[in-house]
C-alpha positions, 0 to 999 in steps of 0.5 A: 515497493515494486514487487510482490509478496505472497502469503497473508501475514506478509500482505498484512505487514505491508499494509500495516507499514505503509499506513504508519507513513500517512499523515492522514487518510482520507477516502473518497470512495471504499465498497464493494466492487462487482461480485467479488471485489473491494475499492478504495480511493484515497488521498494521504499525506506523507511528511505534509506531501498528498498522495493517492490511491487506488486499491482493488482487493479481489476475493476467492469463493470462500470470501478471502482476499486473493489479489490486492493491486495497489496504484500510487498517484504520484508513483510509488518512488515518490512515496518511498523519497517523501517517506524518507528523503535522506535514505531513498526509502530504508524507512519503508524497507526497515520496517520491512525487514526480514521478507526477500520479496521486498526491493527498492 
């Protein structure tokens, strides 16, 4: 993905998506971080190739989660072509569908 999405139920659909594409997930390090933020470090497998990532989730006053920022090492294009390497990443997409925001 490289772009946005707004609003929490189109954030915790991408999440929720990217996490079925992981053979496996391993966290090297997930708490907190300074006064108002979440970190996570973790490598996963998608069809047998490792990834990582790092994932910074920044909270507002009441506790919610306002920013999350995501960085995938391999980038994220090499994710969406081990993802689904005929389609040049429509499985991601697909299961997706319906949120404008996405684009490939």
């Amino acid at each position: 993905m490289d772009g946005f999405v707004q609003g929490a139920e189109a954030v915790r659909t991408v999440l929720v998506s990217i996490r079925v594409l992981y053979d496996y997930q391993d966290f090297n390090f997930a708490g907190p971080y300074g006064d108002s933020g979440w970190l996570e470090d973790y490598t996963a497998g998608v069809r047998g190739e490792p990834i990582s990532n790092v994932t910074l989730v920044t909270r507002n006053a009441a506790g919610q989660a306002q920013h999350i920022v995501g960085n995938y090492r391999p980038d994220g294009r090499r994710v969406r072509r081990v993802a689904d390497p005929e389609g040049g990443g429509r499985r991601l997409l697909q299961l997706q569908a319906g949120d404008p925001l996405l684009r490939s």
